[in-house]
N, C-alpha and C positions, 0 to 999 in steps of 0.2 A: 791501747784499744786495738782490737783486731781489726787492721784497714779493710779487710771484704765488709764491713757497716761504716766507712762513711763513702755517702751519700755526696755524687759530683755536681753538678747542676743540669744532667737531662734526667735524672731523678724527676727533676718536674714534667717531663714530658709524658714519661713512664709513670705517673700518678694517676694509674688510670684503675676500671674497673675491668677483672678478669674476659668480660663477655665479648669485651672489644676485638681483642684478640682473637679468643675463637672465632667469632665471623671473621677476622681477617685474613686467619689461617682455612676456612670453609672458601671466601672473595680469591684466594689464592690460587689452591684446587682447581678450582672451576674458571678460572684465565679471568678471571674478574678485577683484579686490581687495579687496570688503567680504564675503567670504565669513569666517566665525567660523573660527579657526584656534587650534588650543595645541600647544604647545612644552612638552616637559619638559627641563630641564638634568640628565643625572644620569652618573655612572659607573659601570663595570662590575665594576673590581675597584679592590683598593690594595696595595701592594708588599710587606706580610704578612700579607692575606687578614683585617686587621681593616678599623678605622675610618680616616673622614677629619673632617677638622675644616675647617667653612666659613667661608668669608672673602671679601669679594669683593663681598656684597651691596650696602654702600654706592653701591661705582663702579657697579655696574650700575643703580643707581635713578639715578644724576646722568646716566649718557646716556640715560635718556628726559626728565629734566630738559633736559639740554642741546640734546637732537631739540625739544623745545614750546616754547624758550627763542628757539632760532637765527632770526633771520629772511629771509622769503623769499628778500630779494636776496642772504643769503650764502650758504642754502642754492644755490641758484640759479648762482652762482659758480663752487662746487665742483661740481656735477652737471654743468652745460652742459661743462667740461673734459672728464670721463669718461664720460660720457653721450651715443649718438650721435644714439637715436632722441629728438627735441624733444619728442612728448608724454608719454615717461615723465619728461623733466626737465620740462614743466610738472607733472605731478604728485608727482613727488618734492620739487620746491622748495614746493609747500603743506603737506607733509606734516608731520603733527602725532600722537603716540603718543595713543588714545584708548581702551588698552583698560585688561585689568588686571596685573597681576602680585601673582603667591604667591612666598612664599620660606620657605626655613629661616633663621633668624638668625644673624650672623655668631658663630660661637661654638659653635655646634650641632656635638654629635657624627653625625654619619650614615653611613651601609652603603651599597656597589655597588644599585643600580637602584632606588634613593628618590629623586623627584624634589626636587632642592636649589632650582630656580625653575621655576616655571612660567609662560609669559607666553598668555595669552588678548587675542585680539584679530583686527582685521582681518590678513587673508593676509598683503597687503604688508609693514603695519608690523610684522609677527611677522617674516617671514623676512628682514629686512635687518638686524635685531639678531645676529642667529646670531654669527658670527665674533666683533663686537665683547663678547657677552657671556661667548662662550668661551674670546677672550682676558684677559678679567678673572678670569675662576671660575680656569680651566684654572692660570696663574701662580698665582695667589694660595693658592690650595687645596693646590696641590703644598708648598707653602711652610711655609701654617701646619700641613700634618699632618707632615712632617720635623720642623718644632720640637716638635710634640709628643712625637716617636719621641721624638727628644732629652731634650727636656725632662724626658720618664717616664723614661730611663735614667741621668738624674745627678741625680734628687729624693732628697734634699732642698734638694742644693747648685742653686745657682740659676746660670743659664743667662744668656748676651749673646749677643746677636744684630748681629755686626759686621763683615758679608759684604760690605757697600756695594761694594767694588772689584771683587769677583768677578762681581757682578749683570751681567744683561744689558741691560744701558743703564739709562737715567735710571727708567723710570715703575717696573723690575723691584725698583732699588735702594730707592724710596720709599714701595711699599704693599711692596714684600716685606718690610722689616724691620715695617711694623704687621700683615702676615699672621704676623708670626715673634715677635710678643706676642703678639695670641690664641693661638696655637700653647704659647704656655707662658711663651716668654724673660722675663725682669724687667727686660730692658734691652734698648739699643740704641744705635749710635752715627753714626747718619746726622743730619743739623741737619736737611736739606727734610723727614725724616719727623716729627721735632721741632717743624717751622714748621707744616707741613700738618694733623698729627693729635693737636697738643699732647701727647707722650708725650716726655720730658726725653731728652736722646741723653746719653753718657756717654762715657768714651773717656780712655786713658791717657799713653804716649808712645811714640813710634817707636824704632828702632835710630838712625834716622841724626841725631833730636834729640841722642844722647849723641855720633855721630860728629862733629859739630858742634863739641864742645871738644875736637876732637883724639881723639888713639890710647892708649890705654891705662888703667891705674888712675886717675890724676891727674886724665885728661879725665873721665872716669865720675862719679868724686865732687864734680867742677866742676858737673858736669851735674844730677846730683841734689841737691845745697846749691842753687843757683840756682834748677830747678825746684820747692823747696820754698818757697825766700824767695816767689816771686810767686806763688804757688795756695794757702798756706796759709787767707787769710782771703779767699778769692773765696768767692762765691755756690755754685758746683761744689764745695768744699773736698775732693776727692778726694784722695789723694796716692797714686799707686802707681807704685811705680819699675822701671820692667823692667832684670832684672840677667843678660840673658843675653848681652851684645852682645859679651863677652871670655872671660868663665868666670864661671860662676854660682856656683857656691861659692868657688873658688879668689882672686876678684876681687866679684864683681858681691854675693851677700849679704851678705858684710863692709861692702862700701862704705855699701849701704844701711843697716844699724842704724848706722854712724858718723854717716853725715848725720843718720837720724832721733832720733841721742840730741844731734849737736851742734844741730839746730835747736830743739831742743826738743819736739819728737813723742813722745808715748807713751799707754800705754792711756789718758791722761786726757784725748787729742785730740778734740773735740767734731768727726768728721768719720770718712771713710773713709781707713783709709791702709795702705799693705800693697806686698807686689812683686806682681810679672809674670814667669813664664817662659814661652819659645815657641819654646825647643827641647831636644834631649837628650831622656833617662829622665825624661821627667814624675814618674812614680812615685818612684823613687828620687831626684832632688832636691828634691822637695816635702818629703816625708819628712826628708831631710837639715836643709833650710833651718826647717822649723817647729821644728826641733829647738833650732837656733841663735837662733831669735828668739823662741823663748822662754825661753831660757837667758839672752837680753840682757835679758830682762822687757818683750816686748815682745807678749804674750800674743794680744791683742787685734787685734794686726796679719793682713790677711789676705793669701791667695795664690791669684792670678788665673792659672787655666794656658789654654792657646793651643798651638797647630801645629795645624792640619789635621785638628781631635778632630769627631771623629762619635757614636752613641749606640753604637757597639763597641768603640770606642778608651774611651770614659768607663765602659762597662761593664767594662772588662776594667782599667782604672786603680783601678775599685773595689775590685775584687778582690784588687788589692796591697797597697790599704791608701793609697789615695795622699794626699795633706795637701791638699785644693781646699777653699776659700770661693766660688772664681766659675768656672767655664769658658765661655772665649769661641769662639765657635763663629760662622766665616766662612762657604767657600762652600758646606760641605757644608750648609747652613740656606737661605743664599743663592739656590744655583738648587738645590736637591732632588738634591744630585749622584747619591747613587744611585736616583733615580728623577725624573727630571727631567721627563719626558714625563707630566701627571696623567689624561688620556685622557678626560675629559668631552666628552660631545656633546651636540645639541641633535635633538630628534628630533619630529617630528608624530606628535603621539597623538589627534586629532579634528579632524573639518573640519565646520564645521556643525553642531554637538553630536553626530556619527555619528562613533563611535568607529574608527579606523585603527589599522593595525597594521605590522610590517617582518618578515618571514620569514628565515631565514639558515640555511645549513647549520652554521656555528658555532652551535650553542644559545646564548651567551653574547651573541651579537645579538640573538635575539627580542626586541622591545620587547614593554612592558606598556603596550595602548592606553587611551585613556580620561581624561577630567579629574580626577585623582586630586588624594589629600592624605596626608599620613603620620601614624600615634597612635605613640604612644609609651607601651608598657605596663610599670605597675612590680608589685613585686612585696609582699610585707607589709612585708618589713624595706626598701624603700625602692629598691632597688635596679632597673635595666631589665633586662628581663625579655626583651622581644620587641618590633619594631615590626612593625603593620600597614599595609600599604601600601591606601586603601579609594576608592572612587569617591565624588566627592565629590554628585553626583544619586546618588540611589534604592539605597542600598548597606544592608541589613538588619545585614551586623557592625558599620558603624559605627554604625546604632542602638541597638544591644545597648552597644557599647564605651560611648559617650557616657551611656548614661543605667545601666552599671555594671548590666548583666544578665549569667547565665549565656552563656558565652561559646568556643567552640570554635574554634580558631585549629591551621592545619595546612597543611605543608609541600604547596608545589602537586607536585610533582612524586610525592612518596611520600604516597599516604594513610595509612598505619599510623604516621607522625609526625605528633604532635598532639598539643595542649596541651588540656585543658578550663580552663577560668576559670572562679572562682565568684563569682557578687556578692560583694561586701563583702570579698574577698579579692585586688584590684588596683585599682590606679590608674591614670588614666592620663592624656596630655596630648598636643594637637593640634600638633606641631612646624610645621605651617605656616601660615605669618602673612601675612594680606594687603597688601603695602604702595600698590599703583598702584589706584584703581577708577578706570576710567573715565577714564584719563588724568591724573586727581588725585593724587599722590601725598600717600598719609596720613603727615602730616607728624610725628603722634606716635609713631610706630613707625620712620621715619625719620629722627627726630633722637638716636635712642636709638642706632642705628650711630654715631652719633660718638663714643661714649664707649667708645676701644677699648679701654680698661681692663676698662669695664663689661663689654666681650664677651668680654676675659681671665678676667673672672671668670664670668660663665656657662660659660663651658666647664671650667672647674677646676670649678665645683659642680656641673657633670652626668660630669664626669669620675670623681667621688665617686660614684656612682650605676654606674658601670660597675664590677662582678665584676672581682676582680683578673686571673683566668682572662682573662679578654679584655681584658686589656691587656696581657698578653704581648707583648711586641717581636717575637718567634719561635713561630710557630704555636698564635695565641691561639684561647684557646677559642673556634667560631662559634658568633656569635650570631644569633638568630633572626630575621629579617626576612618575612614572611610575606604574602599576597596575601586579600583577603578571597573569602568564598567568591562574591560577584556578581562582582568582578575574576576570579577564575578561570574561570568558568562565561564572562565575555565573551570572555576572550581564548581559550581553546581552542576556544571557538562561532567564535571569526573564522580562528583555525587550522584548522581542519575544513572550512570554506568552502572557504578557498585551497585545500586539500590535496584536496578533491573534483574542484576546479575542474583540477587537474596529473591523478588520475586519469581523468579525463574525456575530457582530448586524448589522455591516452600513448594508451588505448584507440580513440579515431578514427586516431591516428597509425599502426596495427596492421595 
């Protein structure tokens, strides 16, 4: 293989779009480069007008890890390839991330137009991150809030996440199944995601293990005697037989309680063991087949169902009554199948501490300018209430919030919607965390993302804090997200600008 095509690991940094560059090489030019710049990451909407669940932060701190890491001559490398003008590659092969970054932690439940990262720093090294950060959020985010759909539509039964073939390539298949446990799943069955983010992969047997001894009953029961002789006393001791590759009742459940009363399997098995089905009436043979295996006293055994099950297929198997201990859920988890696109941008909300703004005839565009932060307000009995979106300079509600004064929070659009808050009557908490100062990454808040479990479990315990009402699958109750009142008063102060400034010509234009 010709080594100018492999690919080192600031490849990922340099996974950007053409455009970036040019303005950086224009920001260059024109002495622009150590101008203060912020970025907010955030979205506008989500595919049932609730929440999303974030993921993704990790990767994003390791490419400014891997931008301060790389050195010159490889920066240098890759730039002079793609790079025509020579002083923006002598300036890009020194470049080094030196500012800061905010985030929400991976795990965090969050709402349309809360900034999920925010990167402060010089112009350049802001805008050459774009693409590659929105490639990590964008995937990852889509990912872990489908599992969550998921996951909330078959709790209590517990959720696998085992899309790996469906993924879109290598990097989609390896953080997507750990965006697909924070999201909810208990499981997984990818090994690199296993290797990478120590979360154990799991995984039962195929069709064509049993086509392997042939066609028929005979080969079946070959299949599973055998596959129990060599897994019983492994480190995995899982044992679960998928009995759909002939006839599941007629063939495939029979066989299995035969093998597991001939090898000796039963509720007394210090292990997991149980079947698989993964096609047919889910409903109706699960039902059938618990009926039989527990007739054979085999009580304790479970049933792992599979095909193409989504949080509608599982809501609606609920509803029959169906016999599941596990549903394993591929690509509908895999790539977001009905929402595949998560639609996060990154957007300039200040140049130089002076707040900017993006105007649109879609309302749904207007940005919210400013270096913001997000609270998170609860309520007596514990639950969240509302988040405020607050400027993170000179903002008087986050005053009020922080030190738990009376408190007025209200819809920017309608003033007659509005909350009052009383001291001693809310709580509340800073959702965003600083991980980057100054190019530093604070390594105690970024060694806590490895522990994706750790981030499984923050989101199931603020998931607990979410009102059942808004977690509805199907037009949950909205929840409150709200603008403090100096974020409001700035941004319509710089909408009123513009909108003067369009008055001003129609009328010369006359």
């Amino acid at each position: 293989m010709d080594k100018e095509v492999v690919l080192t690991e600031f490849a990922k940094v340099i996974n950007s779009d053409r455009y970036q560059y040019t303005e950086s090489d224009i920001f260059l030019m024109e002495h622009m480069e150590e101008k203060e710049a912020v970025f907010d990451v955030f979205f506008r909407k989500t595919e049932d007008g609730g929440f999303a669940v974030v993921s993704g932060v990790q990767e994003v701190i390791n490419l400014i890890e891997i931008m301060n890491s790389t050195s010159e001559e490889e920066k240098r490398m890759y730039f002079s390839k793609l790079i025509h003008e020579e002083h923006l590659v002598e300036y890009l092969s020194k470049i080094k991330f030196t500012g800061d970054m905010y985030a929400m932690r991976d795990g965090e439940i969050v709402y349309p137009n809360e900034p999920v990262i925010t990167i402060k720093a010089p112009l350049i090294q802001a805008k050459i991150l774009e693409t590659p950060i929105l490639n990590i959020i964008n995937m990852q985010m889509a990912i872990a809030t489908k599992a969550s759909r998921v996951t909330r539509a078959a709790y209590p039964v517990q959720v696998s996440s085992f899309g790996s073939r469906r993924a879109h390539g290598f990097d989609s298949a390896v953080a997507g199944n750990k965006a697909a446990v924070i999201g909810g799943c208990t499981s997984h069955s990818n090994l690199v995601t296993e290797y990478k983010y120590g979360i154990p992969s799991i995984g039962t047997m195929a069709h064509s293990y049993i086509q392997t001894f042939g066609v028929g009953s005979h080969a079946e029961r070959e299949a599973f005697d055998t596959f129990i002789k060599h897994r019983r006393n492994r480190k995995s001791n899982a044992l679960v037989l998928l009995i759909d590759t002939y006839n599941t009742l007629g063939i495939g459940i029979k066989n299995a309680i035969d093998s597991f009363k001939a090898c000796g399997i039963d509720d007394s098995y210090n292990g997991i063991y149980g079947v698989r089905i993964d096609s047919g009436d889910l409903a109706y043979l699960s039902k059938k087949c618990r009926a039989m295996l527990d007739e054979a006293g085999l009580k304790k055994a479970k049933i792992f169902l599979t095909n193409s099950l989504n949080e509608e297929l599982i809501r609606s198997l609920r509803e029959q009554g169906v016999c599941a201990d596990v549903y394993g859920v591929g690509d509908e988890i895999a790539v977001s199948k009905s929402n595949p696109c998560f639609g996060g941008v990154y957007k300039i909300v200040e140049i130089d501490k002076e707040p900017v703004i993006k105007l649109s005839e879609d309302i749904i565009k207007i940005s919210n300018p400013g270096f913001k932060e997000v609270y998170r307000i609860y309520d007596k009995e514990g639950l969240a209430y509302a988040d405020l979106v607050t400027l993170v300079r000179d903002d008087k509600d986050k005053e009020k919030l922080t030190e738990g004064k009376d408190i007025t929070i209200r819809d920017e659009k309608y003033e007659f919607k509005f909350s009052n808050l009383k001291s001693g009557e809310y709580s509340v908490k800073n959702l965003t965390r600083e991980y980057v100062k100054s190019g530093e990454i604070i390594r105690d808040e970024y060694e806590k993302l490895f522990d994706v479990l750790g981030s499984q479990r923050y989101y199931l315990d603020s998931l607990e804090k979410v009102s059942e009402e808004r977690k509805r699958l199907e037009n949950p109750h909205k929840y409150k997200v709200d603008l403090s009142e100096d974020l409001i008063k700035l941004k319509y102060d710089l909408i009123k600008t513009i909108k003067s400034e369009v008055t001003k010509n129609d009328s010369h234009s006359k």
